[in-house]
PyMOL Python script that loads the backbone (N, CA, C, O; Angstrom):
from pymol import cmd

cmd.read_pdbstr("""\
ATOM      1  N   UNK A   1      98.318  52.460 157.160  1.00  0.00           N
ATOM      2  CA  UNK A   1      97.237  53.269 157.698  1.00  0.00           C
ATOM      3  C   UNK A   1      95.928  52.827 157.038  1.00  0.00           C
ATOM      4  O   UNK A   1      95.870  52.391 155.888  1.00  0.00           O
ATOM      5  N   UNK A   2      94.734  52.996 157.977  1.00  0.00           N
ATOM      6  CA  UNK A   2      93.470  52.684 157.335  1.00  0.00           C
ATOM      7  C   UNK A   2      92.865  53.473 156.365  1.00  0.00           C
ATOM      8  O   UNK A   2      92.690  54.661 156.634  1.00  0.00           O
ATOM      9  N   UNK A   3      92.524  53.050 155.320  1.00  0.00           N
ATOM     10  CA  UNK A   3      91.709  53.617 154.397  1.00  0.00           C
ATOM     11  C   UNK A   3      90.319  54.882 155.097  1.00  0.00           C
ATOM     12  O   UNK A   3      90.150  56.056 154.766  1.00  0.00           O
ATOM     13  N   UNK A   4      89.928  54.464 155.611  1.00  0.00           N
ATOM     14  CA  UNK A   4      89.228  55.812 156.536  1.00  0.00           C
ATOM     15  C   UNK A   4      89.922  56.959 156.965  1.00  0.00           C
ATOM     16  O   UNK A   4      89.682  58.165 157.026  1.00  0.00           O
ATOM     17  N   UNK A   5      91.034  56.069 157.295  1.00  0.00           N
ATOM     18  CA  UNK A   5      92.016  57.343 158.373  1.00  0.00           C
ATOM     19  C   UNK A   5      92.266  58.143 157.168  1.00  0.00           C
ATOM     20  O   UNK A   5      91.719  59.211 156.893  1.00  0.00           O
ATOM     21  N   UNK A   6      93.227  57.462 156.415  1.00  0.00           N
ATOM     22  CA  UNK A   6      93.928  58.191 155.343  1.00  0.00           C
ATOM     23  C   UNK A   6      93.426  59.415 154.682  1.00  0.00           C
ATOM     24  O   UNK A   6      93.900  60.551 154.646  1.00  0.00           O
ATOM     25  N   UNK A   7      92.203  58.841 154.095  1.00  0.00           N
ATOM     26  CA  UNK A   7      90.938  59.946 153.426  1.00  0.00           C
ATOM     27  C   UNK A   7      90.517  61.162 154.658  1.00  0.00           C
ATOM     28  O   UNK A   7      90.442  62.328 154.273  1.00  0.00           O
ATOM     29  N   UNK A   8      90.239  60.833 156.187  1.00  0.00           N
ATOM     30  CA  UNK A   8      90.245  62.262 156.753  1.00  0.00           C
ATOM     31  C   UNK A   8      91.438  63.148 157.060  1.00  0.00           C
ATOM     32  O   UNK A   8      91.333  64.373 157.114  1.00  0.00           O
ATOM     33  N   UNK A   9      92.536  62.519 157.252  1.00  0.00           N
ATOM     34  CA  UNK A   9      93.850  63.114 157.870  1.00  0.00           C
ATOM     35  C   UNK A   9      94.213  64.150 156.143  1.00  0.00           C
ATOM     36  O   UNK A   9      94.590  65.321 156.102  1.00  0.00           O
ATOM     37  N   UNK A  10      93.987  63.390 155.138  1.00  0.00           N
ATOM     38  CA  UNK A  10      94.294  64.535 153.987  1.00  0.00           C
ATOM     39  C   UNK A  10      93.263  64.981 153.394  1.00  0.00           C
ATOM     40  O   UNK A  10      93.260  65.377 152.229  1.00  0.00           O
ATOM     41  N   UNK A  11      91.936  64.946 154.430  1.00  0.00           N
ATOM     42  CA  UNK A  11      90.767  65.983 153.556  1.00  0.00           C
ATOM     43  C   UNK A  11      90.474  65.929 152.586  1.00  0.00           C
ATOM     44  O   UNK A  11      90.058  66.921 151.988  1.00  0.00           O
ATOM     45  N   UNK A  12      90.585  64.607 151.975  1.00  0.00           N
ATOM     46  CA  UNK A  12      89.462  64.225 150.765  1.00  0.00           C
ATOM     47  C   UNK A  12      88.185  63.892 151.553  1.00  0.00           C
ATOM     48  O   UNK A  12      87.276  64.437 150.928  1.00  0.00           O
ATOM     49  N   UNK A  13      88.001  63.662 151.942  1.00  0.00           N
ATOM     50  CA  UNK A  13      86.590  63.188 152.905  1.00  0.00           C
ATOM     51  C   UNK A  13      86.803  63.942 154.269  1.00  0.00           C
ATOM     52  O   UNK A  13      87.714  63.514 154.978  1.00  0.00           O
ATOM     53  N   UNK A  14      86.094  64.982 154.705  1.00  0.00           N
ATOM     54  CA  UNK A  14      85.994  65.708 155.843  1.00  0.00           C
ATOM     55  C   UNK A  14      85.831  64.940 157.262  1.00  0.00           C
ATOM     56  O   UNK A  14      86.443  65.411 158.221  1.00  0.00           O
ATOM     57  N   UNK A  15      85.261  64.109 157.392  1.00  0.00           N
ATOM     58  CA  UNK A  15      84.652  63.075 158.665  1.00  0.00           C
ATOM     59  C   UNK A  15      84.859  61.501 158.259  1.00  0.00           C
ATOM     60  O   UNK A  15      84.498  61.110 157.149  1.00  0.00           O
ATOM     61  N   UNK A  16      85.476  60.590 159.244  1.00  0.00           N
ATOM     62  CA  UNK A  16      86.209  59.615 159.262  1.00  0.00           C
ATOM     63  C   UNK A  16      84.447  58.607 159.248  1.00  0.00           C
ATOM     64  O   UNK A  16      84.339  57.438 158.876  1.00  0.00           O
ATOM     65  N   UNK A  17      83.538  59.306 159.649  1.00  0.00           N
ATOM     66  CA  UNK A  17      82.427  58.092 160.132  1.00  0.00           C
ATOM     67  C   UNK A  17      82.151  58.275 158.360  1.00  0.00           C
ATOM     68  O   UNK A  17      82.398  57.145 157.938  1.00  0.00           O
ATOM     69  N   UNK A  18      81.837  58.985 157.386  1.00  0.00           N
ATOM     70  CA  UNK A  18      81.617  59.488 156.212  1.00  0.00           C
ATOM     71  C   UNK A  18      82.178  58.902 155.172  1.00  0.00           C
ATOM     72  O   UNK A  18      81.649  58.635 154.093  1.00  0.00           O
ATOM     73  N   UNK A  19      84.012  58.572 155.758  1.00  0.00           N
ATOM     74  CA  UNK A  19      84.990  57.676 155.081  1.00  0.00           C
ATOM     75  C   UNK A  19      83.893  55.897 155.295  1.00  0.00           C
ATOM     76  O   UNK A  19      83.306  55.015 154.669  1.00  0.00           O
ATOM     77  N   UNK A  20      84.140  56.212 156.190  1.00  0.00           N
ATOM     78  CA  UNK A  20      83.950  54.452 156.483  1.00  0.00           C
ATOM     79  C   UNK A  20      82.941  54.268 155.900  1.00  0.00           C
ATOM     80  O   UNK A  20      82.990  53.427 155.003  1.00  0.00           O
ATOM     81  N   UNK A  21      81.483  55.044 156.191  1.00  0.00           N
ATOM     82  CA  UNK A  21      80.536  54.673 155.559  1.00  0.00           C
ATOM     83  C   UNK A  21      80.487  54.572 154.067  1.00  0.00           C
ATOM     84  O   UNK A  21      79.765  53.663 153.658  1.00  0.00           O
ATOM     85  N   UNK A  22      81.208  55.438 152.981  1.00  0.00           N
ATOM     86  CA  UNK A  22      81.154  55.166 151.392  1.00  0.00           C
ATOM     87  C   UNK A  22      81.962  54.312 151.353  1.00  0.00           C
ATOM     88  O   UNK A  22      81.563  53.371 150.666  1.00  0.00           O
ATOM     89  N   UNK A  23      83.663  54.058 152.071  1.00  0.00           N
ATOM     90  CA  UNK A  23      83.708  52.415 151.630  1.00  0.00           C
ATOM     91  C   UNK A  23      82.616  51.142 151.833  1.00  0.00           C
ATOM     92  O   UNK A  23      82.401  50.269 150.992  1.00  0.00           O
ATOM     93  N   UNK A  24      81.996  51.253 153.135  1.00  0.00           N
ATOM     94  CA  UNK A  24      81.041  50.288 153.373  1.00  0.00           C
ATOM     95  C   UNK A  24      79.757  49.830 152.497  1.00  0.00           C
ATOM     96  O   UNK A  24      79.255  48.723 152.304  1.00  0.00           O
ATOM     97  N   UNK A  25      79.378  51.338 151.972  1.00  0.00           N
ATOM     98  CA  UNK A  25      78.840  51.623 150.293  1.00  0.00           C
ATOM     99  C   UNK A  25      79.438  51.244 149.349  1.00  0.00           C
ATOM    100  O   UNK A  25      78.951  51.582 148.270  1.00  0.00           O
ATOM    101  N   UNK A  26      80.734  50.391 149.311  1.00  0.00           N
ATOM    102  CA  UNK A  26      81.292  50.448 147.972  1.00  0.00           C
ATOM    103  C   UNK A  26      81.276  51.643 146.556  1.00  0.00           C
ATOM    104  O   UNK A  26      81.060  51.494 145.354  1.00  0.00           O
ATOM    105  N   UNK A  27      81.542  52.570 147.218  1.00  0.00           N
ATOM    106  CA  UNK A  27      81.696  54.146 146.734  1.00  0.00           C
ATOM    107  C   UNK A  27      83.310  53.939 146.461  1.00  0.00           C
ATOM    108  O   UNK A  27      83.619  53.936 145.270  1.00  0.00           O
ATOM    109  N   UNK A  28      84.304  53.779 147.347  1.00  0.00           N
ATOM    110  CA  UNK A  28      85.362  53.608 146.789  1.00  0.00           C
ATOM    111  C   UNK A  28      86.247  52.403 146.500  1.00  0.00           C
ATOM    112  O   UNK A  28      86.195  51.310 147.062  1.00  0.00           O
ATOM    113  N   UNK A  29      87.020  52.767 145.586  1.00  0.00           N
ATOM    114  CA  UNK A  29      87.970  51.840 144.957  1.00  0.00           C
ATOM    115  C   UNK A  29      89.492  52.402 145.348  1.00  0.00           C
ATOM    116  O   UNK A  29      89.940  53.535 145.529  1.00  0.00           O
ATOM    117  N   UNK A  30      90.099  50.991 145.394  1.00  0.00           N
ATOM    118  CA  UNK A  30      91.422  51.274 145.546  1.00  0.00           C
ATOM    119  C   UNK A  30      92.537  50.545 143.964  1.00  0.00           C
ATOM    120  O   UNK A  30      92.631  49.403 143.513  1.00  0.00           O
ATOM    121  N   UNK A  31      92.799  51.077 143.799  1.00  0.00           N
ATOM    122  CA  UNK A  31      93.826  50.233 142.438  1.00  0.00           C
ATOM    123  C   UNK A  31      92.561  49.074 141.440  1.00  0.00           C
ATOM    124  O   UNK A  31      92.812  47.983 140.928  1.00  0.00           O
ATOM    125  N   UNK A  32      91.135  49.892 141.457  1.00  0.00           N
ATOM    126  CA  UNK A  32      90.184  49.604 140.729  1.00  0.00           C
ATOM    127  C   UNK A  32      89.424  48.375 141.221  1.00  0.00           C
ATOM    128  O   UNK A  32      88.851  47.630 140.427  1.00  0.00           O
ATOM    129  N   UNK A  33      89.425  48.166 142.582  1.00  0.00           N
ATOM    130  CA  UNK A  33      89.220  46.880 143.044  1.00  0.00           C
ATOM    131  C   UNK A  33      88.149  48.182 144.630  1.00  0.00           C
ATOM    132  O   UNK A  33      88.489  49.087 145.392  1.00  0.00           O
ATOM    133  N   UNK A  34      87.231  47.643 144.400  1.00  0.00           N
ATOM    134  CA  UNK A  34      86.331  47.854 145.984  1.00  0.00           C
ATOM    135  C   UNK A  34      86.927  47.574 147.185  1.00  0.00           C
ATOM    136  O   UNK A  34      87.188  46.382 147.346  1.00  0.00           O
ATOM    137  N   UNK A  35      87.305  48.531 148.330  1.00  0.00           N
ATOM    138  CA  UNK A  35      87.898  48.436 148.854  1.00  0.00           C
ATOM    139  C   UNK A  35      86.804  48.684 150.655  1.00  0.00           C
ATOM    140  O   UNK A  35      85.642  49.089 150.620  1.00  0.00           O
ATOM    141  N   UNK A  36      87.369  48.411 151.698  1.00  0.00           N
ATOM    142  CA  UNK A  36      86.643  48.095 152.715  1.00  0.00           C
ATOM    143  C   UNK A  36      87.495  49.594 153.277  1.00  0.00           C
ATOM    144  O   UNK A  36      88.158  50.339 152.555  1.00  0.00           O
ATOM    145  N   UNK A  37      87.273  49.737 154.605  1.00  0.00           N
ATOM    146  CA  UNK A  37      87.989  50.870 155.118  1.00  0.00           C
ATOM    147  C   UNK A  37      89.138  50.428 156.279  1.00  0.00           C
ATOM    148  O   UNK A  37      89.544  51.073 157.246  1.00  0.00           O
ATOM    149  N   UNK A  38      89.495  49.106 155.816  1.00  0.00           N
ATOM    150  CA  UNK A  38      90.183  49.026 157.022  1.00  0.00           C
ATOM    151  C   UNK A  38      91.074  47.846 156.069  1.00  0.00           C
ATOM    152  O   UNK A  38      91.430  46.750 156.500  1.00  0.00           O
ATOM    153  N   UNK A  39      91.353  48.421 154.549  1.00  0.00           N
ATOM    154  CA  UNK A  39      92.155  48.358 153.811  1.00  0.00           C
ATOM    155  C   UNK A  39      93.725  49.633 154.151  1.00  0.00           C
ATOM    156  O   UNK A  39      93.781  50.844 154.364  1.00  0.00           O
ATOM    157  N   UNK A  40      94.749  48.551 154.042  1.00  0.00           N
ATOM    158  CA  UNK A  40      96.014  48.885 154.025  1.00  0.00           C
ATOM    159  C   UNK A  40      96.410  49.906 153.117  1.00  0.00           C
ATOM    160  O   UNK A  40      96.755  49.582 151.981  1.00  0.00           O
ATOM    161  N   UNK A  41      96.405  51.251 153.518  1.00  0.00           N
ATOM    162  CA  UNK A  41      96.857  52.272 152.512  1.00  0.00           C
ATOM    163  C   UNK A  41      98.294  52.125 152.148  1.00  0.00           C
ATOM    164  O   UNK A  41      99.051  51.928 153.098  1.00  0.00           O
ATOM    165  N   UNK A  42      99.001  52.203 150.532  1.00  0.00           N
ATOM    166  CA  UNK A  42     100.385  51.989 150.341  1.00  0.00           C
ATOM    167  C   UNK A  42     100.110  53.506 149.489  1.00  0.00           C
ATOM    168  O   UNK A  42      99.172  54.201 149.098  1.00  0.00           O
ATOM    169  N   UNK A  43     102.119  53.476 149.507  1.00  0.00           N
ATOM    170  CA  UNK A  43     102.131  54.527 148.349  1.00  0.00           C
ATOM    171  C   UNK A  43     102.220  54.117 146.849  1.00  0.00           C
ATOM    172  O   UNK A  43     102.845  53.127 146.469  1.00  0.00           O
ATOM    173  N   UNK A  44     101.561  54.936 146.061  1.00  0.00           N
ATOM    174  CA  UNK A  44     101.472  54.601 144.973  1.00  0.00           C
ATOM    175  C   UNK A  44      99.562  53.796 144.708  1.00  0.00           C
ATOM    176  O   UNK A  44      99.064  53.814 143.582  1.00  0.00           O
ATOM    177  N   UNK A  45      99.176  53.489 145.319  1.00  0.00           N
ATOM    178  CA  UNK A  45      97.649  53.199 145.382  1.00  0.00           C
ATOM    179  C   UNK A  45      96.880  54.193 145.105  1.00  0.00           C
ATOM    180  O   UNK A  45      96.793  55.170 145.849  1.00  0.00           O
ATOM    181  N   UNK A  46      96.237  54.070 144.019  1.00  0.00           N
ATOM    182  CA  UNK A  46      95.418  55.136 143.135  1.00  0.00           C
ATOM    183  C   UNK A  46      93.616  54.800 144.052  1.00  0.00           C
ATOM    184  O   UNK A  46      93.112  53.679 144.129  1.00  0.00           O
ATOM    185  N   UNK A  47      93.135  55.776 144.484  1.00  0.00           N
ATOM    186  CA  UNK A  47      92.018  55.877 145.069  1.00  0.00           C
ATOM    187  C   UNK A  47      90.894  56.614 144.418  1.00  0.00           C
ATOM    188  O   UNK A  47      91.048  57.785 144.071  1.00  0.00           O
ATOM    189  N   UNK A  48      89.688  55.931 144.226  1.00  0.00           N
ATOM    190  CA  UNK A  48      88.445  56.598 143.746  1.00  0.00           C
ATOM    191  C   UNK A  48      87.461  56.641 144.163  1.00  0.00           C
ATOM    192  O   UNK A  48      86.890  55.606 144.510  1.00  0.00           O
ATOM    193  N   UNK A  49      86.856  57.941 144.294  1.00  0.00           N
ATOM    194  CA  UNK A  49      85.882  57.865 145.301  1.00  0.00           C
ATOM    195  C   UNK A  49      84.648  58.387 144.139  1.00  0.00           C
ATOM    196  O   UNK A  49      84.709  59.355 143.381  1.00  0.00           O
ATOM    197  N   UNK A  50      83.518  57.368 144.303  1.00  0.00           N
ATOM    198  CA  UNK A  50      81.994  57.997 144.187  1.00  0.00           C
ATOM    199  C   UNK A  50      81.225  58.863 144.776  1.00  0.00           C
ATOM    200  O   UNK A  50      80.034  58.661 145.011  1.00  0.00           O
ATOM    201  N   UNK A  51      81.741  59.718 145.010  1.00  0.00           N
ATOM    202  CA  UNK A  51      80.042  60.378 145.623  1.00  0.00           C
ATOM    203  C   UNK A  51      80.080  61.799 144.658  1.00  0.00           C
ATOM    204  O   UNK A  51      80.903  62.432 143.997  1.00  0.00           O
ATOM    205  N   UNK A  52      78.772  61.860 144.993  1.00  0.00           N
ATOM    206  CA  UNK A  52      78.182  63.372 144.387  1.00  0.00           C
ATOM    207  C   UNK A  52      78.535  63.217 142.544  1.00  0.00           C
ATOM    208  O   UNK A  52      79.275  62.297 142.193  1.00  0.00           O
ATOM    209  N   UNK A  53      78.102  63.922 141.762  1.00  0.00           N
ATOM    210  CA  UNK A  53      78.514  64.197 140.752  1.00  0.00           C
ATOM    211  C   UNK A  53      79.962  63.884 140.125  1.00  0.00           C
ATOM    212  O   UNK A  53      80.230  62.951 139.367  1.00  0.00           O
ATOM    213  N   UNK A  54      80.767  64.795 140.574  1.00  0.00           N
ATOM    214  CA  UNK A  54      82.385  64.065 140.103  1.00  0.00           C
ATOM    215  C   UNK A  54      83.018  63.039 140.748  1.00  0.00           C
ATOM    216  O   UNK A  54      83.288  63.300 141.920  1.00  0.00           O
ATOM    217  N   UNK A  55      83.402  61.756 140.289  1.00  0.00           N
ATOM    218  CA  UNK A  55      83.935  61.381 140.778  1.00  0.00           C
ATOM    219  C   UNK A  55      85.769  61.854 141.286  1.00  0.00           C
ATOM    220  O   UNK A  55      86.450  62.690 140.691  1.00  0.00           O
ATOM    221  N   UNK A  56      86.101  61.246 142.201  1.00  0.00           N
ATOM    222  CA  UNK A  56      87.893  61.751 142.372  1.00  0.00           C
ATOM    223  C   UNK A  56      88.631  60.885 142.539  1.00  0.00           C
ATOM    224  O   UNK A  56      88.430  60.094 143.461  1.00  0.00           O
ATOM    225  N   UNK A  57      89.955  60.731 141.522  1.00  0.00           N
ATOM    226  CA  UNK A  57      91.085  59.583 141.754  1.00  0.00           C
ATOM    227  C   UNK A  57      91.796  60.433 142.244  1.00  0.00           C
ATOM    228  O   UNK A  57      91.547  61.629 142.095  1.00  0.00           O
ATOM    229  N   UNK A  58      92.498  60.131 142.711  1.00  0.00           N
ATOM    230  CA  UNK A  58      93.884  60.435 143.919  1.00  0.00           C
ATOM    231  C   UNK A  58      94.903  59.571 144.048  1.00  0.00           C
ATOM    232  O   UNK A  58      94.662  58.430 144.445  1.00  0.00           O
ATOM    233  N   UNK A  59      96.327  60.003 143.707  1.00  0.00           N
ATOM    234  CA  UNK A  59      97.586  58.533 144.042  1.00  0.00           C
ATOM    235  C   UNK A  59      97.777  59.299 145.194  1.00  0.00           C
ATOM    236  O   UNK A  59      97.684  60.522 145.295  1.00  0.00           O
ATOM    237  N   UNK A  60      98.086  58.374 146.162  1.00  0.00           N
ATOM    238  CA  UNK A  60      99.028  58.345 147.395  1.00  0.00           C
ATOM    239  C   UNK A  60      99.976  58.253 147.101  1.00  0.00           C
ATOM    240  O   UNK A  60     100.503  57.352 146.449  1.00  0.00           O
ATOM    241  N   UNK A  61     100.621  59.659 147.749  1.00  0.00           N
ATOM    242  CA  UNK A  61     102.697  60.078 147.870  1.00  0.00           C
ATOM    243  C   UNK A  61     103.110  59.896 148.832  1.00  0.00           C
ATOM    244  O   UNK A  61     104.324  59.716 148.747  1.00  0.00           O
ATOM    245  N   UNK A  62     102.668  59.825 149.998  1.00  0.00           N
ATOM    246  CA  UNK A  62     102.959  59.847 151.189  1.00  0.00           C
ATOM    247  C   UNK A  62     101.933  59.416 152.252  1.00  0.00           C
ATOM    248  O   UNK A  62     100.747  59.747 152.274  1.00  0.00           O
ATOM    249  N   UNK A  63     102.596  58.599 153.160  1.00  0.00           N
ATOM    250  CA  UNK A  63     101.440  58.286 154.527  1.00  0.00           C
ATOM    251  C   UNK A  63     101.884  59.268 155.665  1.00  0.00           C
ATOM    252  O   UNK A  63     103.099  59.124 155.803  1.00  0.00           O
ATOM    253  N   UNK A  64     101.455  60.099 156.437  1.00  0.00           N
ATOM    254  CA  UNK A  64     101.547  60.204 157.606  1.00  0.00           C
ATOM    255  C   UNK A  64     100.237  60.023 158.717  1.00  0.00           C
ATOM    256  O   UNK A  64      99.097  59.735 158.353  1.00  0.00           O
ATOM    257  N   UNK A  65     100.685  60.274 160.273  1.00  0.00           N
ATOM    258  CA  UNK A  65      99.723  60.112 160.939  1.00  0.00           C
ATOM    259  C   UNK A  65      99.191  61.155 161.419  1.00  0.00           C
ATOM    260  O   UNK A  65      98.270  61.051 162.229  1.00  0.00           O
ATOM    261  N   UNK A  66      99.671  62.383 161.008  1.00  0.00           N
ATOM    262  CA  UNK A  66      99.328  63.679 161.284  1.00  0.00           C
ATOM    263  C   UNK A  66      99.785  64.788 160.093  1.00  0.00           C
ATOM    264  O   UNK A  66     100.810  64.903 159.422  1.00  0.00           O
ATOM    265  N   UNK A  67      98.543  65.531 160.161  1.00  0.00           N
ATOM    266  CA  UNK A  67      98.768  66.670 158.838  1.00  0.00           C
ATOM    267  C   UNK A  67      98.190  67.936 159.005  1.00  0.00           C
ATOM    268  O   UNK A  67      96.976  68.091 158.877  1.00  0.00           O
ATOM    269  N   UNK A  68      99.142  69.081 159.348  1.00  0.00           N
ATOM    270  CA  UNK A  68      98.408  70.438 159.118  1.00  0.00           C
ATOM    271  C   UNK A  68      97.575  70.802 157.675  1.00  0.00           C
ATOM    272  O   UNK A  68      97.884  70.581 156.504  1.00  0.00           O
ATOM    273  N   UNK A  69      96.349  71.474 158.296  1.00  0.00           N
ATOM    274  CA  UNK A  69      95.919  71.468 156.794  1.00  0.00           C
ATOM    275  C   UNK A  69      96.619  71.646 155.533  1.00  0.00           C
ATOM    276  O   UNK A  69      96.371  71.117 154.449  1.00  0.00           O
ATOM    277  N   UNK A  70      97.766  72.686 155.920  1.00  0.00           N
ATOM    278  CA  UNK A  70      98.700  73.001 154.641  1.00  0.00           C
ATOM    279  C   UNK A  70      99.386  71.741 153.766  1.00  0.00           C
ATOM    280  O   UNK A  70      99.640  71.619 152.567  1.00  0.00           O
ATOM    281  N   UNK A  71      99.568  70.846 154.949  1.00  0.00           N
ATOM    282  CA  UNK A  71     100.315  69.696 154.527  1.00  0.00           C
ATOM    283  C   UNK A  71      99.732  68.501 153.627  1.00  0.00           C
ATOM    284  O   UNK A  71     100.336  67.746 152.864  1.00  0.00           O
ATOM    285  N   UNK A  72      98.298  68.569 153.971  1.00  0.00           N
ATOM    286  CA  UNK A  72      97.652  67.381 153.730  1.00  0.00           C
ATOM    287  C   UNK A  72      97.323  67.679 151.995  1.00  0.00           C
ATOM    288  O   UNK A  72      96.923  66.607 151.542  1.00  0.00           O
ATOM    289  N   UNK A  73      97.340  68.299 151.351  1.00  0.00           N
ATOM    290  CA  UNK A  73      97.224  68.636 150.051  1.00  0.00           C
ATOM    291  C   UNK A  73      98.460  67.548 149.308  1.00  0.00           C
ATOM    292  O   UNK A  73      98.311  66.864 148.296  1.00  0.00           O
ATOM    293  N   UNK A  74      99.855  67.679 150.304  1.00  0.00           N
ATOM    294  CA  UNK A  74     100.830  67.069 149.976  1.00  0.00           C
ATOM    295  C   UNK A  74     100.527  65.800 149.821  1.00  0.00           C
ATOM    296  O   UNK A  74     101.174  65.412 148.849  1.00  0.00           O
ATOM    297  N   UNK A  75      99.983  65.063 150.190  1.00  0.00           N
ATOM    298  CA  UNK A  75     100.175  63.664 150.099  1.00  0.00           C
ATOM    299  C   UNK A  75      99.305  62.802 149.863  1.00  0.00           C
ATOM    300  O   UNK A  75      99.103  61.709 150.392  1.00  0.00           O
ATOM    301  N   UNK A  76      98.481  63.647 148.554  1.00  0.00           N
ATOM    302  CA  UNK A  76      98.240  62.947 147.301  1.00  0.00           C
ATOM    303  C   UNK A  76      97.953  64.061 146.299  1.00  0.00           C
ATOM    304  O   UNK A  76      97.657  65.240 146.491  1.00  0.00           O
ATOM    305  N   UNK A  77      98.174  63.142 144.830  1.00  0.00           N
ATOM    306  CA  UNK A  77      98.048  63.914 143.864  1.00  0.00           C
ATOM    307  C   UNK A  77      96.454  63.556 143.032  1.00  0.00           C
ATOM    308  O   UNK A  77      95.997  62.430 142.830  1.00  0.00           O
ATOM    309  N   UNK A  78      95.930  64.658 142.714  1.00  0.00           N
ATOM    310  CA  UNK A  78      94.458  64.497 141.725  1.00  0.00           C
ATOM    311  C   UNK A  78      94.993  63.597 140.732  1.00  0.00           C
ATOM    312  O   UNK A  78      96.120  63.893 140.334  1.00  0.00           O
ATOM    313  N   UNK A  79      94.602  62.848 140.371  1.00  0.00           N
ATOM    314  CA  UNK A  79      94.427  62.169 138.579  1.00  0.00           C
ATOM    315  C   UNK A  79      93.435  62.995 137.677  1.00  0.00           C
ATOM    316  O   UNK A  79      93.702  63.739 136.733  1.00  0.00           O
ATOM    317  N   UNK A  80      92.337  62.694 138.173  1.00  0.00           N
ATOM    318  CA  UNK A  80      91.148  63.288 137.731  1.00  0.00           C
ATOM    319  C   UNK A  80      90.140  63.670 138.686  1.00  0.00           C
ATOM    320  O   UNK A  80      89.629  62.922 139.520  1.00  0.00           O
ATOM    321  N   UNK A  81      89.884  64.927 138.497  1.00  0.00           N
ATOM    322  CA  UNK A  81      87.870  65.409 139.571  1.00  0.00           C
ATOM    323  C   UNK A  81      86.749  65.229 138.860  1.00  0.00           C
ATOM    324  O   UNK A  81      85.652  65.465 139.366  1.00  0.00           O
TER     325      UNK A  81
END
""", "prot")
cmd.dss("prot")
cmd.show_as("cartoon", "prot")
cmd.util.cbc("prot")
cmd.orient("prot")
């Protein structure tokens, strides 16, 4: 799954145009390496995003292509906010 997708389907990033645009910013990192948005999400890929004040790492537990809000909490875990 795309790195854009991924970040809206589990609501770390609210809007997919928002995703794309801070990777395109080089705002995020994937496994500490700058990542584009149309980077290959795996599990186990630790994600960091720049914006605003805190930054947020996140590992990926799970990919799906659909997520009730309840669900999408599931499939990733905080490192650090």
């Amino acid at each position: 799954m795309r790195l854009d997708k991924y970040l809206k389907i589990t609501r770390i990033i609210k809007r997919r145009t928002i995703a794309n645009e801070a990777c395109d910013a080089g705002r995020v990192t994937v496994n500490g390496k700058i990542a584009r948005a149309s980077y290959d999400v795996k599990i186990g890929d630790v994600i960091e995003i720049a914006m605003g004040a805190h930054p947020v790492k996140a590992e990926v537990l799970s990919i799906n292509e659909y997520a009730k809000k309840d669900e999408a909490g599931l499939m990733y875990r905080i490192i650090s906010d």
